[in-house]
N, C-alpha and C positions, 0 to 999 in steps of 0.2 A: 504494500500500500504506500500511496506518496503523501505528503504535503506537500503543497505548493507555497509558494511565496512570492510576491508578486516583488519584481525589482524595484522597482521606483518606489518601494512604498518604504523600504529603510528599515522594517521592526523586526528588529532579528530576538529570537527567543531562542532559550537554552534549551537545548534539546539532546541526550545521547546517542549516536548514532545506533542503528537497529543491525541483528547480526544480517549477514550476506542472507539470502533468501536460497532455499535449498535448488539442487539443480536439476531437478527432476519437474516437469513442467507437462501442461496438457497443451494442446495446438489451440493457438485463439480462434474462434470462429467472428468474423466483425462482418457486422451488415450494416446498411444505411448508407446515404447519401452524402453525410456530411461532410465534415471537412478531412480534405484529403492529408495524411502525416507518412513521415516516413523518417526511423527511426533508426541511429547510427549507435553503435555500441558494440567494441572488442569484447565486453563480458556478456557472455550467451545467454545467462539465469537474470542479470541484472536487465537486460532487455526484454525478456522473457515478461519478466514480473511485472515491467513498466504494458510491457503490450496487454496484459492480461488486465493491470488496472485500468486502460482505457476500453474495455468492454462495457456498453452499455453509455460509454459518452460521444457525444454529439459528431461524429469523425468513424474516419476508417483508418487501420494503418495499409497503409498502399505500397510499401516495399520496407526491407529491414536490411541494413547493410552490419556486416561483420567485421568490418576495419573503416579507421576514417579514411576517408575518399583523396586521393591527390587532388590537387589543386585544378592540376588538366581535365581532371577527369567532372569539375565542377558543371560545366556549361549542357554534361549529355543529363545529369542529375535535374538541374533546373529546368531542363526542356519538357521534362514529365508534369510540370504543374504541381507540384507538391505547395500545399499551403502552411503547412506546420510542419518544421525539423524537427525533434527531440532526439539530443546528443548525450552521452556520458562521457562526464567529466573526469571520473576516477580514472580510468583507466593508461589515460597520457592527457594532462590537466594542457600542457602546451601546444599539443597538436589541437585539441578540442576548442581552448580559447582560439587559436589561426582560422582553425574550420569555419566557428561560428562569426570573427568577424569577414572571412569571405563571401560567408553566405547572406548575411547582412549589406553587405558592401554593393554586392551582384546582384538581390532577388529584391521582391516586396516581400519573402518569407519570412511567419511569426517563427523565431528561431527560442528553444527551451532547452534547458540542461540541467541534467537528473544527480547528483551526488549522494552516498554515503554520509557525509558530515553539512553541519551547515556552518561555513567558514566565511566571516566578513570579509576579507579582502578578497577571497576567491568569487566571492560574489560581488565584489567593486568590478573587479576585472572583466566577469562576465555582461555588466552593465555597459561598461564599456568599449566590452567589443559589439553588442547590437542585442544582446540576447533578450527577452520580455519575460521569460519566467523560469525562478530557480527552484526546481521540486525536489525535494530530502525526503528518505526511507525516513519512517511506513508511510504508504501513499494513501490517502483514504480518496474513494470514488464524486462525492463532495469537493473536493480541492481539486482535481482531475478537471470534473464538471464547470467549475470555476475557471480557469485557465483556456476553458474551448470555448466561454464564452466570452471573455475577454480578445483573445485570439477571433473568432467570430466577428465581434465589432470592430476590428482592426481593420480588419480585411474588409467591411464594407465601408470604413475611412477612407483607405486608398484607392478604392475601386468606386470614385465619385459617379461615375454613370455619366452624363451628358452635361454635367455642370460645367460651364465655358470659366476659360480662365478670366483673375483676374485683371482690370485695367493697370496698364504699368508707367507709372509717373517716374523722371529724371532728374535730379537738378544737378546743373553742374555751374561751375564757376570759370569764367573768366581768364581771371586773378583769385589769387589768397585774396580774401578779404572782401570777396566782391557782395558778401551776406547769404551765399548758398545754403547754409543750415541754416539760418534764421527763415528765408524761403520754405525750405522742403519741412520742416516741425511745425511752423504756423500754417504752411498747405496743408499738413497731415492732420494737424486738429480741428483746421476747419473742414474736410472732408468728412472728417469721423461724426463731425456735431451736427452738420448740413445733411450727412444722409440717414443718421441713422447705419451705415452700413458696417462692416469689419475693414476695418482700415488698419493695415502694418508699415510703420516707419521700419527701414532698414538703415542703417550707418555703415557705409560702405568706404569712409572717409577715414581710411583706419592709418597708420596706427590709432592717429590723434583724433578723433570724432570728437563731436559736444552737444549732438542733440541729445543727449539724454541730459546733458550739464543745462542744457536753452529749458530745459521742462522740466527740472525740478528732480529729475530722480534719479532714483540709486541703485543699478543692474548689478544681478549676481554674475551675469551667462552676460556675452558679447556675442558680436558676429563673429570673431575667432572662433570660438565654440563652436559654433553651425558650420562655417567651413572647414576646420578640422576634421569634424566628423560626418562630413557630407555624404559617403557612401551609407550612413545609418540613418540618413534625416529623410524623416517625414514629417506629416500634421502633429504628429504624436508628442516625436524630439522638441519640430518646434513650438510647441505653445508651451513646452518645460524652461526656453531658453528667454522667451521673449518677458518686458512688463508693459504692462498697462496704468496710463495715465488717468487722472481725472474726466477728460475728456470721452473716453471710452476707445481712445488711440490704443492701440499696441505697439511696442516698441522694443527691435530690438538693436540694441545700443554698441556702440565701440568697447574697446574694451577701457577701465579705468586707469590703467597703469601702461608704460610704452611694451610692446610686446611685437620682437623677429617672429614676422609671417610674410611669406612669400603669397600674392593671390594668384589663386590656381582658377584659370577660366572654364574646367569642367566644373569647381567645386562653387563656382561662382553662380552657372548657370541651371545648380541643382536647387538651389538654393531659390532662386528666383521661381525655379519652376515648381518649386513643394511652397512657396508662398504663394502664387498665383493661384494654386486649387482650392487654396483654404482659404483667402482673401478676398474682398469686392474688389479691392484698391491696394495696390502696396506702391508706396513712398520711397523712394532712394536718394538719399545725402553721399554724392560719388564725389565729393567737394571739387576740386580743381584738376584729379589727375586723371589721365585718359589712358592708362596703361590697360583698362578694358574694350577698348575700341575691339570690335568683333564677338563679344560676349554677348548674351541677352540683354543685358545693362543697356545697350545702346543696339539693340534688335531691330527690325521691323517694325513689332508691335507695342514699341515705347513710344513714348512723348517726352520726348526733352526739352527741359526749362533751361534754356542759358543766362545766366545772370550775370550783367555786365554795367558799368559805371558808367556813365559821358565822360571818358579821361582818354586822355591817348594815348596811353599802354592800351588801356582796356578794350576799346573801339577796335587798335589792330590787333588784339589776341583774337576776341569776335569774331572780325573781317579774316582770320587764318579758318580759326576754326570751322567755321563754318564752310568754309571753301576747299576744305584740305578734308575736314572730317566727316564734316555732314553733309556732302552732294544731294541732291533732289532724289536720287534712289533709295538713299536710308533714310531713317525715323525724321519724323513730323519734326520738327525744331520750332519752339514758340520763346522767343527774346524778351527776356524781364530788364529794363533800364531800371535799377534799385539807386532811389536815394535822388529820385530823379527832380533836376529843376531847369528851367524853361532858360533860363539865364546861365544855367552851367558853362561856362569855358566860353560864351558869345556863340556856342556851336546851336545852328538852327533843325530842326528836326529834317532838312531834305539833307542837310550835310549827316545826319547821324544814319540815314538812312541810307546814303551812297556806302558809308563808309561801314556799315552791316552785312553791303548788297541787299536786303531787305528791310520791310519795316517792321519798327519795336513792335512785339503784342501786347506788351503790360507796361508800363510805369508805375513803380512802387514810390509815393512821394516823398519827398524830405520830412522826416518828423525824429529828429536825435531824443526831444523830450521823451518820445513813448518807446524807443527802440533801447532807450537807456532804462524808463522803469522794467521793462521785459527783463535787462543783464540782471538790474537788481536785486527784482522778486522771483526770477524764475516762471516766471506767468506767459503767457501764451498772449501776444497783443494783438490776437484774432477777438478775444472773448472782451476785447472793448469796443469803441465805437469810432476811432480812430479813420482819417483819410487809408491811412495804413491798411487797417483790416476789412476794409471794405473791399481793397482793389482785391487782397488776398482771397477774400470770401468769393469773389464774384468769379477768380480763378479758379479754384475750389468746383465751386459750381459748374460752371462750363465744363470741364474736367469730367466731371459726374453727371452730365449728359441732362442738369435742371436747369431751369432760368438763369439768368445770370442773377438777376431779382429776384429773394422770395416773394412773394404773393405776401399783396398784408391784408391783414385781416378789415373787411367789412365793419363799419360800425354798427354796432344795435341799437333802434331808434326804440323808444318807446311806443307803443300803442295809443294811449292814450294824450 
């Protein structure tokens, strides 16, 4: 018999390990439709006993292998549709953890592992190579049942059916400095407030990001996290990594301290793509640098916000960019002038516009007073009434395919 223990959940209890289970065994007979497993394990009584507890739970075992599987031999195993691994652990603990994070890495499979003792860090280990549930001798049919349905829900997590991804927002900078995070945090919370929808800030701005610093809070998990572990990330990983703001934003943030990471363009575009299924809207702060030029970051199905000064650095970074990066065949480019005034430099809007090669779509106006109580308070200067938050809001909106104007409300006249 097993207990289960679900990973994520942390409560480890004391418990004696149970003797080996004798070896003499009857043949499991498994019917049903369920979910399809397939069960890896050098001890022949140890797998035995496991196949035998899942008689009667929601699944079938659909093959048993006798040795862990090479690595090559991975892609003919995964071709069969297996939906639930269940591996033993005891028998070689390091081939088992490789197994399981390959099998994580490579599949959408709910991957499990069965041991003899219940061991904290062998169970850290296993959390982090992908695995979702650690079952210790005696196994009772309860805990089994438990584990298929958890496994169950998984599986219709990632298998969203026809739900379209979704919209994917950009901002980029310029220059340092040109207010790209201040942009993409106040777009994300006024997204979040204007539709009612699930909306994810992403801080792609790394090492140094500060949208989580522009909105007040304080992240355990960064993007590092998520791209580290992008062969394992789903809906599941991410809503463990990300926080959530006052606004009903989700957010997930840079990391708080400087941290060597190289960005990997598959780990990048996994990333985007496991936020798109589970999001209306995801938000990206990619601050100034374009070392993702060819990523999803900057795909097709993006909208990129460029954010640029009336200065003349800024105008010719613009005038490159744009010309070098973003030709008319890729992503929609909509130009934010931030901090913008009509007097800036004597330059008149046909000369900002030559020197664009197109015209601005937004002007963010000059307002230091309210862009400074935002550094202050850490407050969002969407959620005032500011020139500021208007332009922002009405971005927002367009963006999410509403009026640029909400509708105001009708007065109530009396009757009488």
């Amino acid at each position: 018999m097993l207990q289960s223990l679900k990973i994520s959940d942390y409560e480890m209890t004391r418990q004696e390990p149970a003797p080996a289970p004798a070896t003499s065994y009857a043949p499991v007979a498994v019917t049903g439709d369920g979910l399809s497993v397939v069960l890896i394990g050098p001890d022949e009584s140890r797998r035995y006993s496991v196949a035998s507890a899942l008689t009667g739970a929601p699944c079938r075992v659909s093959n048993q292998l006798s040795s862990y599987p090479h690595l090559d031999q991975l892609p003919r195993i995964l071709k069969q549709n297996f939906d639930i691994a269940i591996l033993d652990l005891d028998s070689d603990p390091e081939s088992a953890l490789e197994l399981v994070e390959n099998l994580c890495a490579n599949s959408q499979l709910t991957v499990m592992v069965y041991s003899m003792r219940l061991d904290s860090e062998l169970m850290l280990s296993c959390m982090r190579a992908g695995a979702r549930e650690f079952l210790t001798f005696p196994i009772t049919p309860a805990a089994i049942n438990e584990a298929m349905v958890r496994a169950s829900a998984r599986r219709t997590a990632v298998r969203p059916g026809t739900k379209e991804n979704g919209r994917l927002c950009v901002f980029c900078g310029a220059k340092g400095g040109a207010g790209v995070t201040t942009m993409a945090s106040n777009f994300a919370v006024s997204a979040a407030k204007e539709t009612g929808e699930k909306v994810l800030l992403i801080d792609l701005d790394l090492p140094l990001g500060d949208s989580a610093l522009v909105l007040g809070l304080n992240a355990q998990y960064s993007t590092v996290d998520a791209l580290q572990n992008s062969g394992r990330l789903d809906s599941n990983l991410l809503s463990r990594l990300i926080v959530q703001h006052d606004s009903g934003l989700h957010v997930l943030a840079a990391p708080g301290n400087f941290v060597n990471f190289d960005l990997n363009q598959e780990a990048v575009n996994k990333l985007i793509q496991v936020a798109r299924q589970e999001y209306d809207t995801v938000v990206i702060d990619s601050g100034s640098r374009f070392q993702l030029k060819g990523s999803a970051v900057f795909g097709q199905e993006a909208v990129v916000y460029l954010v640029s000064h009336v200065g003349i650095s800024e105008l010719r970074n613009s005038n490159r960019i744009i010309s070098e990066l973003f030709p008319a065949t890729l992503p929609r480019v909509e130009i934010i002038l931030n901090r913008y005034s009509s007097s800036a430099l004597g330059v008149d809007d046909e000369h900002i516009t030559r020197a664009l090669t197109r015209p601005a779509t937004w002007r963010i106006p000059e307002d230091r007073a309210t862009l400074r109580e935002m550094q202050n308070t850490a407050t969002p200067l969407v959620q005032g009434d500011s020139g500021v938050a208007k332009v922002i809001k009405q971005m927002a909106r367009t963006a999410c395919g509403l009026n640029s104007e909400p509708e105001k409300k009708k007065a109530l006249f009396g009757l009488f």
